[in-house]
BAMIVO-891779 format. One record per residue (C-alpha): z, x, y; residue in one letter; residue number from 1. Coordinates in steps of 0.1 Angstrom, whole numbers, m for minus. Example, Ala and Ser with C-alpha at 12.3 -4.5 7.8 and 13.67 -1.06 7.14 Angstrom:
2
@zz: 78 xx: 123 yy: m45 rest: A nr: 1
@zz: 71 xx: 137 yy: m11 rest: S nr: 2
This chain:
382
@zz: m25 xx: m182 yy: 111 rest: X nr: 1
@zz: m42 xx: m189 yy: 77 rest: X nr: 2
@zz: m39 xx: m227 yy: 70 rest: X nr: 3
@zz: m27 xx: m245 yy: 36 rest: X nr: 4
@zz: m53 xx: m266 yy: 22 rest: X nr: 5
@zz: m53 xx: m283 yy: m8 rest: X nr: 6
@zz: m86 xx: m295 yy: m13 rest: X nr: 7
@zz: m102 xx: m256 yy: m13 rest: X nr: 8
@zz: m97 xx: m225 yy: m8 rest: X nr: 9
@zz: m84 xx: m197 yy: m35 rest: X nr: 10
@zz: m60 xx: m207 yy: m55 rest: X nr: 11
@zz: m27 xx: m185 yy: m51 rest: X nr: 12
@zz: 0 xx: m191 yy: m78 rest: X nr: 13
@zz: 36 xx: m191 yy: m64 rest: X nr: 14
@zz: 69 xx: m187 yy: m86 rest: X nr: 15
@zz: 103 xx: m197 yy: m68 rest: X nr: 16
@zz: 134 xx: m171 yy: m80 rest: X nr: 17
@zz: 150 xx: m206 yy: m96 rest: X nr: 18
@zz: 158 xx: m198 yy: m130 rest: X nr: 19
@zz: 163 xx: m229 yy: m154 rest: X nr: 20
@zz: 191 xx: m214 yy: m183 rest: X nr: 21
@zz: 162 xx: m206 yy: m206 rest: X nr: 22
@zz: 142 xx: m182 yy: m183 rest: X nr: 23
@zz: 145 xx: m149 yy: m170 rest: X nr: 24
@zz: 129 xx: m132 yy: m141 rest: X nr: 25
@zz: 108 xx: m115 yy: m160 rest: X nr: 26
@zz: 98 xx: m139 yy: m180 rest: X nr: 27
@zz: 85 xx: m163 yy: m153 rest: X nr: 28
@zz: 67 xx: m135 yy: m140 rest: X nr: 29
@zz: 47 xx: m136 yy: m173 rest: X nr: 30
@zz: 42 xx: m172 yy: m170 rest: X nr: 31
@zz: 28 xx: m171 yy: m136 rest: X nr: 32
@zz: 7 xx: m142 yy: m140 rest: X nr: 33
@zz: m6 xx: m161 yy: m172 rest: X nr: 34
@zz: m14 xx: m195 yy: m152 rest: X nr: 35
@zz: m28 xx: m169 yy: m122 rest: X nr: 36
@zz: m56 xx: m157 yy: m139 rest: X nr: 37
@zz: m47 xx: m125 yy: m160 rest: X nr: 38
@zz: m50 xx: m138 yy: m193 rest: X nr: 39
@zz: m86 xx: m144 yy: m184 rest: X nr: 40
@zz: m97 xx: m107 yy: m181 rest: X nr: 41
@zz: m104 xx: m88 yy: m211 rest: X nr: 42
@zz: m84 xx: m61 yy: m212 rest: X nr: 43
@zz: m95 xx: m48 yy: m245 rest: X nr: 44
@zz: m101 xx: m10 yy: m251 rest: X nr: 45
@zz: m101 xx: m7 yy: m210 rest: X nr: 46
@zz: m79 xx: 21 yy: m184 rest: X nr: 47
@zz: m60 xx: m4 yy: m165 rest: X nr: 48
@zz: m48 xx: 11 yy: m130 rest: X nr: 49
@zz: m15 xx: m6 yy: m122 rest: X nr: 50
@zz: m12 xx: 1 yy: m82 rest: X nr: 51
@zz: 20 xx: 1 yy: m66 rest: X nr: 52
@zz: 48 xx: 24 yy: m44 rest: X nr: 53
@zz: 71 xx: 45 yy: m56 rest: X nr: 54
@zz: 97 xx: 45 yy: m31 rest: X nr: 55
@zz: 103 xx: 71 yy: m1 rest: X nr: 56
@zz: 135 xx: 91 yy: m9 rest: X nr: 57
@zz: 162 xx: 74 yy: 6 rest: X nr: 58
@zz: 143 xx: 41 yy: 5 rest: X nr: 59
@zz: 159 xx: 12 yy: m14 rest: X nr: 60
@zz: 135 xx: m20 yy: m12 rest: X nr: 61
@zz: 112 xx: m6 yy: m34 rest: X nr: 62
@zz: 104 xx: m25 yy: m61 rest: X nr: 63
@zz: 124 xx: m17 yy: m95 rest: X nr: 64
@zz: 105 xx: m4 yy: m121 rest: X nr: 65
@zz: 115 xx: m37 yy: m145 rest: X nr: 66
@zz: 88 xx: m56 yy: m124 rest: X nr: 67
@zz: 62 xx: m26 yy: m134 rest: X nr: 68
@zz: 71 xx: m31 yy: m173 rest: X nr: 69
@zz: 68 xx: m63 yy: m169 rest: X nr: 70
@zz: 25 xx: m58 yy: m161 rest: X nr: 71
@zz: 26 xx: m32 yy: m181 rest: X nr: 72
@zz: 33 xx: m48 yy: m214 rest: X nr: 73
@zz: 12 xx: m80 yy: m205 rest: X nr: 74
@zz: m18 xx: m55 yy: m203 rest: X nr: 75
@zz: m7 xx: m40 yy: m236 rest: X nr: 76
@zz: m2 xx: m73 yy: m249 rest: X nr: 77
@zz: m39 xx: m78 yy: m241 rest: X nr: 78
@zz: m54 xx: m43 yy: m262 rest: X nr: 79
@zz: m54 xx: m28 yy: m223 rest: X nr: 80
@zz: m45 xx: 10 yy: m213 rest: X nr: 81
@zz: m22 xx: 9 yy: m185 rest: X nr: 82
@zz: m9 xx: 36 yy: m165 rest: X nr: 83
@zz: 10 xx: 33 yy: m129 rest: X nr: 84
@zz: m8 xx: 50 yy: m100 rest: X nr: 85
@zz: m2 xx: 59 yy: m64 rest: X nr: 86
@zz: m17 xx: 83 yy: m44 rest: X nr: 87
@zz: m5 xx: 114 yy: m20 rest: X nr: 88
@zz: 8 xx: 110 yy: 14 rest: X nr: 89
@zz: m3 xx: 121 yy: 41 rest: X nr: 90
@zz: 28 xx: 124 yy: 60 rest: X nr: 91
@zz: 51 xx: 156 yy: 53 rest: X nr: 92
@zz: 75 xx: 139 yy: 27 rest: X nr: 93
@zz: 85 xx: 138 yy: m12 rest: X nr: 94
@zz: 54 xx: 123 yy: m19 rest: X nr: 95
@zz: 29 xx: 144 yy: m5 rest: X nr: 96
@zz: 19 xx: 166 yy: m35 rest: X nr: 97
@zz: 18 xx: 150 yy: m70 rest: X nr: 98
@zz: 48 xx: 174 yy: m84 rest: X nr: 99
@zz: 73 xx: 161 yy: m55 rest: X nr: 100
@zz: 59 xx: 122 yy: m60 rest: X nr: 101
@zz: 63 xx: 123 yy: m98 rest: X nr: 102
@zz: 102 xx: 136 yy: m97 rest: X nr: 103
@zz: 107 xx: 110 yy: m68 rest: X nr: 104
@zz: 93 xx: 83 yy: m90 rest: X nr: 105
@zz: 117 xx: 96 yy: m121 rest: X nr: 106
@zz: 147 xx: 94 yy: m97 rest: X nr: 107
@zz: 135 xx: 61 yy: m89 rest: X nr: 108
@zz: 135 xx: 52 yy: m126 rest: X nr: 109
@zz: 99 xx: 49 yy: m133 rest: X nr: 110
@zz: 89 xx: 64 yy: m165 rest: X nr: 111
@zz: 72 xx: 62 yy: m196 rest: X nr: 112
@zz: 104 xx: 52 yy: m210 rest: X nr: 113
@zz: 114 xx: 28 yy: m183 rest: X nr: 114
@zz: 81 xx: 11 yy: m179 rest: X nr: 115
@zz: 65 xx: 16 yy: m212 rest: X nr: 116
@zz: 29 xx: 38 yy: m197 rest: X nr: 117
@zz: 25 xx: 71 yy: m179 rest: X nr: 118
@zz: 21 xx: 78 yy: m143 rest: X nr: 119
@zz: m9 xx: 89 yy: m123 rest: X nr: 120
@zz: m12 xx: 101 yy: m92 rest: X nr: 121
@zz: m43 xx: 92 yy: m80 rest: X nr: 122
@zz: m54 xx: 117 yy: m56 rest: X nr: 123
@zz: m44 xx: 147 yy: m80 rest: X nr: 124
@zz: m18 xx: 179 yy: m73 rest: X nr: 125
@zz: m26 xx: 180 yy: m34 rest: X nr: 126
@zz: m44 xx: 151 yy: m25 rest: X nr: 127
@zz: m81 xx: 164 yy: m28 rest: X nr: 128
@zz: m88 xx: 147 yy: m61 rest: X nr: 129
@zz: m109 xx: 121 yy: m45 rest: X nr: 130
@zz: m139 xx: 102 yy: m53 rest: X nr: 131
@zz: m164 xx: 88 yy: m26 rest: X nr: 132
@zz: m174 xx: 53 yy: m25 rest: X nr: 133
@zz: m197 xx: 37 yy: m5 rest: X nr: 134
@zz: m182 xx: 4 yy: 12 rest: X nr: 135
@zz: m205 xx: m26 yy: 10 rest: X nr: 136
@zz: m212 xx: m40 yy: 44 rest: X nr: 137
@zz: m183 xx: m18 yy: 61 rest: X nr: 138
@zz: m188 xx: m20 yy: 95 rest: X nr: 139
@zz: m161 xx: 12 yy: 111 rest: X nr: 140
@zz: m170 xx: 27 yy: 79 rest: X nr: 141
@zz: m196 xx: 36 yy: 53 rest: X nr: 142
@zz: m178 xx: 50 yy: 28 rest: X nr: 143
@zz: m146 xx: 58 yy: 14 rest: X nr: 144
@zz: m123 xx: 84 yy: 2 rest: X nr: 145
@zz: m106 xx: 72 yy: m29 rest: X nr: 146
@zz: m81 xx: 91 yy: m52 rest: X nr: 147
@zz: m99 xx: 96 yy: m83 rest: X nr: 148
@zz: m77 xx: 87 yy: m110 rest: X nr: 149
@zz: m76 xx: 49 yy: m89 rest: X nr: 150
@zz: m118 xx: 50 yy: m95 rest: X nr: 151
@zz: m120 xx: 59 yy: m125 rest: X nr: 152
@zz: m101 xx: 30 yy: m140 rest: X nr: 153
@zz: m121 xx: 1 yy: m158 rest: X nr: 154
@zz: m99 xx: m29 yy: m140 rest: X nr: 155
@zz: m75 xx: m24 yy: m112 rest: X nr: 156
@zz: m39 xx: m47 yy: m107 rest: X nr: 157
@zz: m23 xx: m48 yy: m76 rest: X nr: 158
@zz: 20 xx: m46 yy: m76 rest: X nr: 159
@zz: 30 xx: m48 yy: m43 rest: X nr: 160
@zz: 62 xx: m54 yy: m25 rest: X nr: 161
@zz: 56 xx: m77 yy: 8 rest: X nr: 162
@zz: 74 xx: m63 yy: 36 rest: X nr: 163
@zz: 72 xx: m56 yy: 72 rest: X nr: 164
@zz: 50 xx: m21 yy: 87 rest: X nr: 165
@zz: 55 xx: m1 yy: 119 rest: X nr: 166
@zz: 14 xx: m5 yy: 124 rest: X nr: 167
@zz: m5 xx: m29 yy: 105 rest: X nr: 168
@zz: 24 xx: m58 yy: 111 rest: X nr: 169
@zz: 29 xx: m63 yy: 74 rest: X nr: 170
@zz: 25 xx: m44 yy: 41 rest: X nr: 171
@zz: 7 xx: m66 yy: 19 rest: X nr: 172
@zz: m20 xx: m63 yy: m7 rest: X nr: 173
@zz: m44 xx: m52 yy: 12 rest: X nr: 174
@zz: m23 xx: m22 yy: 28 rest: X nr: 175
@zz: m11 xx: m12 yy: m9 rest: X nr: 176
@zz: m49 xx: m10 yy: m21 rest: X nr: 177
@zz: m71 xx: m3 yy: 14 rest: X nr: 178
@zz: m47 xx: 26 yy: 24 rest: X nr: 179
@zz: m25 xx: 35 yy: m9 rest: X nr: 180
@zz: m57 xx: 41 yy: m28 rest: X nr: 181
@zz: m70 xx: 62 yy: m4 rest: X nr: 182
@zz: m70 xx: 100 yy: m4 rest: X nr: 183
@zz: m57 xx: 126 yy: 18 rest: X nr: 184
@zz: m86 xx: 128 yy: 35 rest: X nr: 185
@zz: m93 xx: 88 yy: 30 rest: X nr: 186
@zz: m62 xx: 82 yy: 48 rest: X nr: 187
@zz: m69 xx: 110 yy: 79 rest: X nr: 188
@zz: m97 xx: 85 yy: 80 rest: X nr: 189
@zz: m82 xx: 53 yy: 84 rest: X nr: 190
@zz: m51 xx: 66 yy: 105 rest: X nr: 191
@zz: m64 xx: 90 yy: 130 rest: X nr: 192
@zz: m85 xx: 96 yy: 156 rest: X nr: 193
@zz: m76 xx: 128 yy: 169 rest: X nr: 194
@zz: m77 xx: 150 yy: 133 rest: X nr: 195
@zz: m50 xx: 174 yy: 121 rest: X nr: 196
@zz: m24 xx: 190 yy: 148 rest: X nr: 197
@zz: m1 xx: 221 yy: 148 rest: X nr: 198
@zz: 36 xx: 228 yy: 157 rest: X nr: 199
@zz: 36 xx: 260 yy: 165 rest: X nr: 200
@zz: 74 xx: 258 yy: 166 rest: X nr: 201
@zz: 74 xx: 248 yy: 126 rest: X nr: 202
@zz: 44 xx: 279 yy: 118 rest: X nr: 203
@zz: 51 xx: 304 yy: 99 rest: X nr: 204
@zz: 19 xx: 323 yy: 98 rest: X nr: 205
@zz: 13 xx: 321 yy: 57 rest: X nr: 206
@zz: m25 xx: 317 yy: 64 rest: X nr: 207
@zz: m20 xx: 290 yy: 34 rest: X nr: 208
@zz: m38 xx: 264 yy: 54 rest: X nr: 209
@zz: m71 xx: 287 yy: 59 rest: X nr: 210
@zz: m74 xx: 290 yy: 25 rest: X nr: 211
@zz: m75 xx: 251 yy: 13 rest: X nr: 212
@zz: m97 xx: 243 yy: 48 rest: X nr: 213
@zz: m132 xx: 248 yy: 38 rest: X nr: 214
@zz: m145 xx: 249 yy: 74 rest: X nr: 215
@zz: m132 xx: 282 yy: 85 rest: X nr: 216
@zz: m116 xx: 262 yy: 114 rest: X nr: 217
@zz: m85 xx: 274 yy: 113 rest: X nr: 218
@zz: m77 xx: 311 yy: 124 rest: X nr: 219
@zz: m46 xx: 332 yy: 135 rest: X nr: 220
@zz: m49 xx: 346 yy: 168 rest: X nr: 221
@zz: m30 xx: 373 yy: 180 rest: X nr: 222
@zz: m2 xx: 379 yy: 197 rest: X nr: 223
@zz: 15 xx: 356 yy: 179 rest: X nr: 224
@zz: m4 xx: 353 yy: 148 rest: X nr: 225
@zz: 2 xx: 316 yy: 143 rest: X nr: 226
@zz: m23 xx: 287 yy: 132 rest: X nr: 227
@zz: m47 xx: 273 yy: 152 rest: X nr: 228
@zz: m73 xx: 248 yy: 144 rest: X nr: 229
@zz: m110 xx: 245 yy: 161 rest: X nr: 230
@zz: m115 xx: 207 yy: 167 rest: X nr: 231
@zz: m157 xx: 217 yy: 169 rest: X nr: 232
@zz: m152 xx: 228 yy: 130 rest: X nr: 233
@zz: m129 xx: 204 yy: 119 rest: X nr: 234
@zz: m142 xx: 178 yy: 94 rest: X nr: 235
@zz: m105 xx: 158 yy: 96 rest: X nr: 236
@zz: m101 xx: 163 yy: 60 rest: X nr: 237
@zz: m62 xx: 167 yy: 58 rest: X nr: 238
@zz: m64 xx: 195 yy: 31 rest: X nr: 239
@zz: m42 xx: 217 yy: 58 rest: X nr: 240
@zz: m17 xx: 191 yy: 58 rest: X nr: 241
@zz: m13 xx: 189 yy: 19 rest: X nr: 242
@zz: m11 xx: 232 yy: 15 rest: X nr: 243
@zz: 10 xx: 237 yy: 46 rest: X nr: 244
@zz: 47 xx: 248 yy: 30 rest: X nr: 245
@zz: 67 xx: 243 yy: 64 rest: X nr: 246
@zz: 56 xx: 207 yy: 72 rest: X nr: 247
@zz: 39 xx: 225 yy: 104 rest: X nr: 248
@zz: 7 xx: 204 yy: 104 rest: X nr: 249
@zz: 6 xx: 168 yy: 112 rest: X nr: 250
@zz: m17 xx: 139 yy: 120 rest: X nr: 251
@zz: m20 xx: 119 yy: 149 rest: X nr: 252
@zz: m12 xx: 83 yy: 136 rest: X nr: 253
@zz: m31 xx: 73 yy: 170 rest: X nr: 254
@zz: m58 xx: 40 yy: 156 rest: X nr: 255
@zz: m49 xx: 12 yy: 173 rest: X nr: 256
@zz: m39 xx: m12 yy: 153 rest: X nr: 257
@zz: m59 xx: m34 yy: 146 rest: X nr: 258
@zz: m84 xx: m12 yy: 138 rest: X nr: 259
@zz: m62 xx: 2 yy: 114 rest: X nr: 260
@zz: m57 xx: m32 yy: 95 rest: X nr: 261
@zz: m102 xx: m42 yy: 97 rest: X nr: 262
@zz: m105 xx: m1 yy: 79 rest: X nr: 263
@zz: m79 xx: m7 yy: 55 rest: X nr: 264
@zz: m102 xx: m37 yy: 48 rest: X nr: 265
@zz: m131 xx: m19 yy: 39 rest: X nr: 266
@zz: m111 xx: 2 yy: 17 rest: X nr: 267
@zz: m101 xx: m24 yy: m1 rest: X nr: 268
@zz: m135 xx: m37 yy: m8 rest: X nr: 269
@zz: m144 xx: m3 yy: m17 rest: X nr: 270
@zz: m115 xx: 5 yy: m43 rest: X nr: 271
@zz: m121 xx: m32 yy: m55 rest: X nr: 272
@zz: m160 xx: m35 yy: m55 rest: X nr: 273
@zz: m174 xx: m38 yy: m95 rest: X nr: 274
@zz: m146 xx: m42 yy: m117 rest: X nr: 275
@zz: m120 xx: m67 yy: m125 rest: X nr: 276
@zz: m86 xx: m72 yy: m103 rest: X nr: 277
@zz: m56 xx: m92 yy: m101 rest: X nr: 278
@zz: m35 xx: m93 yy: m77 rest: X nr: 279
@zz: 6 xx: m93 yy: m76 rest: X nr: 280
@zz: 26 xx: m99 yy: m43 rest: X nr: 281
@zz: 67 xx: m99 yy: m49 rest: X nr: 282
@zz: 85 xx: m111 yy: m15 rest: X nr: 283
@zz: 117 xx: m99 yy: m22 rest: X nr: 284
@zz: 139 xx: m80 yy: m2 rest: X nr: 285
@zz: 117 xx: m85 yy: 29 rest: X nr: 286
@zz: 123 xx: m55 yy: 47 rest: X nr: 287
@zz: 109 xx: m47 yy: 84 rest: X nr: 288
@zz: 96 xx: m12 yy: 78 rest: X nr: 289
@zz: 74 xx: 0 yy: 45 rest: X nr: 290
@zz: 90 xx: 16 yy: 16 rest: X nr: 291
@zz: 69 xx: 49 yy: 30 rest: X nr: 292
@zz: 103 xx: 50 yy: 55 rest: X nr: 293
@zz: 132 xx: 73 yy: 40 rest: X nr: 294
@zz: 156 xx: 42 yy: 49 rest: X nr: 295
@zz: 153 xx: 4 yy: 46 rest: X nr: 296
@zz: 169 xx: m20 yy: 67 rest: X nr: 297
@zz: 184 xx: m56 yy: 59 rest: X nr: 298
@zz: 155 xx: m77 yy: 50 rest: X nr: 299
@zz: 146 xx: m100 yy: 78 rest: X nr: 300
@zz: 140 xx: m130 yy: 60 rest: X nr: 301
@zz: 157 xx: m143 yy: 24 rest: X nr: 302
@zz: 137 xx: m136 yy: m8 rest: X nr: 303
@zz: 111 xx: m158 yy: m15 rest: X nr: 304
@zz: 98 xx: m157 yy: m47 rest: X nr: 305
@zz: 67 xx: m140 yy: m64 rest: X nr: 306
@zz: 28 xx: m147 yy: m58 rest: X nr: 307
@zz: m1 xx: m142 yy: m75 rest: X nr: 308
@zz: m40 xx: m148 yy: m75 rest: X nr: 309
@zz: m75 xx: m134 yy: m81 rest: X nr: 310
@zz: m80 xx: m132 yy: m39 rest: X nr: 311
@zz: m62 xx: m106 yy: m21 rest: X nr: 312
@zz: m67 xx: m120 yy: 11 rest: X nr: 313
@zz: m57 xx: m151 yy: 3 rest: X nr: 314
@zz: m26 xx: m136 yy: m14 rest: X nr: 315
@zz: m17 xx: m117 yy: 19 rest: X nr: 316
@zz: m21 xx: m150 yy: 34 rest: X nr: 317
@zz: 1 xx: m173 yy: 17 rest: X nr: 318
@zz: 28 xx: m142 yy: 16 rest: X nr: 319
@zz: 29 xx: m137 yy: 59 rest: X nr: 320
@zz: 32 xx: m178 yy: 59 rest: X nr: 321
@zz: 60 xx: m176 yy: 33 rest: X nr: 322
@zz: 82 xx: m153 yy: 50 rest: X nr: 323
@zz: 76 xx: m171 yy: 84 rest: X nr: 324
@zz: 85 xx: m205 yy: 70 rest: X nr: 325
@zz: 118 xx: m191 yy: 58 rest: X nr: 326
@zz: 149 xx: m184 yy: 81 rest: X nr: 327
@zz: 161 xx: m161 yy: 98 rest: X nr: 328
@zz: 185 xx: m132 yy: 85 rest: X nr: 329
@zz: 213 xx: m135 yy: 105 rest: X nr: 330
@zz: 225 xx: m94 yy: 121 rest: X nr: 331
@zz: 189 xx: m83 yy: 111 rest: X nr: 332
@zz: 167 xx: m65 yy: 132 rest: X nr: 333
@zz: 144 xx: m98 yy: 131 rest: X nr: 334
@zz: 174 xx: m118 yy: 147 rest: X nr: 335
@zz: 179 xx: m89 yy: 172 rest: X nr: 336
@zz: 142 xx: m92 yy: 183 rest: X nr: 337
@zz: 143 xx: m133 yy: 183 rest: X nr: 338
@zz: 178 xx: m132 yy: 210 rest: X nr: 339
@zz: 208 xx: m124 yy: 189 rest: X nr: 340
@zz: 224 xx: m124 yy: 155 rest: X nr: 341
@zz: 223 xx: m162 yy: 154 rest: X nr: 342
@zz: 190 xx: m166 yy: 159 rest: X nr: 343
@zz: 168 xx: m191 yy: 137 rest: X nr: 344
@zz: 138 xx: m206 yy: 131 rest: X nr: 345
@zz: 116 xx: m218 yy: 147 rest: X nr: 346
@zz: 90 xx: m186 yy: 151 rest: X nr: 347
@zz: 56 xx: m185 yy: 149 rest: X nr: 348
@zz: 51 xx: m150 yy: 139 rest: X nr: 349
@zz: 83 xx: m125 yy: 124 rest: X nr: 350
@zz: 61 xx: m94 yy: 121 rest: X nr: 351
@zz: 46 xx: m97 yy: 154 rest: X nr: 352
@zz: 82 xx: m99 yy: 168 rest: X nr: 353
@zz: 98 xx: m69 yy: 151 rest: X nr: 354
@zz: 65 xx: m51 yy: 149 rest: X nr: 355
@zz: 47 xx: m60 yy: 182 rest: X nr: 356
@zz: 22 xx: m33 yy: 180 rest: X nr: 357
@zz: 8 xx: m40 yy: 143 rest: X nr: 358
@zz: m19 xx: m71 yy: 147 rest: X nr: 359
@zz: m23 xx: m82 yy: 112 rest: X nr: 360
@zz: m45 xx: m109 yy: 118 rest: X nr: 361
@zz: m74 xx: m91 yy: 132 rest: X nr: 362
@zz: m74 xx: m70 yy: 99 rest: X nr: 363
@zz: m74 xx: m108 yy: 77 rest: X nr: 364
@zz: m102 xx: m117 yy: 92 rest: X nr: 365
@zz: m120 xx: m88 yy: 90 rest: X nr: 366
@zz: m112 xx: m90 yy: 51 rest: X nr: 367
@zz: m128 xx: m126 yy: 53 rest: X nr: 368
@zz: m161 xx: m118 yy: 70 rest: X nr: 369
@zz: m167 xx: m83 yy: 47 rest: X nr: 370
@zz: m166 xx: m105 yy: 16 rest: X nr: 371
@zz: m133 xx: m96 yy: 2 rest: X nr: 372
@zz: m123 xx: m129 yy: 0 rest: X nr: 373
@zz: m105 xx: m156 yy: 22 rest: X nr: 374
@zz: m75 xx: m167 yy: 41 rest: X nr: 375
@zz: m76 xx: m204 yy: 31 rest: X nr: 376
@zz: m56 xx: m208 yy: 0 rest: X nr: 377
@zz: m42 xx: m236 yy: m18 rest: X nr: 378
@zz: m7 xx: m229 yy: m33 rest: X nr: 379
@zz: 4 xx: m240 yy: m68 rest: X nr: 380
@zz: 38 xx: m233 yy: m76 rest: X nr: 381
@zz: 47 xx: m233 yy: m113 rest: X nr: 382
């Protein structure tokens, strides 16, 4: 567990969801973004990639676009260029091609309109718009895979909604840059170890995926004329996955975990390394799977409040301590997983118990010793 302490560490600004009869929600949001740091970078004349999540269809914990608008016009405020960005799945889904992800966001109710900037999807059409980026001192990796229209941005500003994932524990900062920023192929990178698979049983022998694989690794043999993919020519790229129209190709989600969490580390550094970032962390309506999930569950934990601060780590830090100092939500899954719907505190880890398999701290401290910042924090609440 990260520790408190008051005499060093980063400074992470924390804002409770109080509201004295004078201040809105929004409008503490300003003020603590403000006292965090991001009146201090000059925004003037500079492309200002706002990174968040959009929302899986069917997903309701996603954060509501008033929160993006929010940013947004602070960055305005400050002679910046914002636009909002995420980038390509590479799960089958209504995010995986940039046509699907943009009408998803609209139903969601981000829009120029709504949020006052355009939206970018950073990987482009089908997820091959990518920009590779050496990762200084990675040690699983050397470089990265990053959607282009994230790298080509002057500063970058994290928006991301703390909640609970299937694989890396938690989805915090980190996750939202390290493996949102990433590619298609940038995420085949950090997620699998196996490369690209068929179901045959979903083929329907368009030969679309030969086309986008560069390789030549895919062919159709007869007699049943249906995909199949040479694992000695494969390069693990993912374009197959992007241009297959049945949803027959798939990836092995197969790293361990935390393995997972130390690559989506270097990504981070990679995405973050050379420009100015700030960093956004709303823990509100904790939830115990991502927003990627095309259903969200009660959150496991009441909200919290909003953090902020110039170090992502340390950010992910003080959020995972947050939420495990709160109590219990009694009938959620987190109360199933602790004995019962009545279940309460004390617990010294929530994600570890309703995601057992994701070990976030291995990928925190792997953070730490790359450079990208650190897990001691002191807290300052406005």
């Amino acid at each position: 567990m990260s520790e408190i302490n008051p005499g060093g560490g980063s400074k992470v600004y924390f804002a409770s969801l109080r509201l004295s009869a004078n201040e809105t929600l929004p409008a503490k949001l300003i003020r603590l973004c403000q006292q965090a740091g991001l009146a201090d970078i000059d925004f003037r004349h500079k492309f200002t990639a706002i990174k968040m999540h959009f929302g899986e269809d069917g997903n309701l914990a996603y954060l509501r676009p008033n929160y993006a608008k929010v940013v947004v016009d602070m960055v305005k405020g400050m002679g910046g260029r914002p636009y909002l960005t995420d980038c390509n799945t590479l799960y089958p889904g209504r995010r995986k091609n940039a046509l699907e992800h943009l009408d998803l966001a609209f139903e969601h109710g981000f829009s120029p309109f709504s949020t006052g900037c355009q939206i970018l999807i950073g990987d482009g059409l089908d997820g091959t718009d990518e920009q590779i980026v050496a990762i200084p001192g990675g040690k699983y990796l050397q470089e990265a895979r990053i959607g282009r229209a994230v790298m080509d941005a002057d500063i970058l500003i994290s928006l991301t909604h703390f909640k609970g994932h299937v694989e890396t524990g938690f989805g915090g900062t980190l996750k939202n840059i390290g493996m949102g920023c990433a590619s298609r192929a940038g995420k085949m990178a950090l997620h699998s170890c196996t490369g690209p698979k068929i179901r045959s049983e979903r083929c329907i022998a368009c030969h679309k995926c030969s086309r986008f694989c560069a390789q030549e690794a895919i062919s159709y043999p007869e007699p049943a004329g249906l995909a199949v993919i040479d694992m000695t020519k494969c390069v693990e790229c993912g374009n197959c996955i992007g241009a297959c129209p049945a949803d027959a190709i798939r990836a092995d989600f197969d790293e361990a975990s935390e393995l997972l969490g130390c690559k989506i580390a270097e990504y981070t550094k990679a995405v973050l390394a050379g420009r100015p970032s700030f960093h956004i962390s709303l823990v509100i309506d904790v939830s115990p799977l991502c927003d990627c999930w095309s259903a969200s569950d009660l959150p496991i934990v009441p909200s919290v409040g909003f953090f902020a601060s110039l170090d992502p780590v340390a950010l992910d830090a003080a959020c995972v301590d947050a939420v495990n100092a709160q109590p219990v939500q009694a009938n959620s899954v987190l109360a199933d997983a602790l004995g019962g719907w009545g279940a309460s505190l004390p617990h010294e880890d929530y994600f570890a118990a309703i995601n057992p398999h994701g070990k976030w701290p291995e990928g925190l401290a792997h953070a730490e010793a790359i450079g990208l910042g650190t897990r001691h924090y002191e807290l300052i609440e406005i």
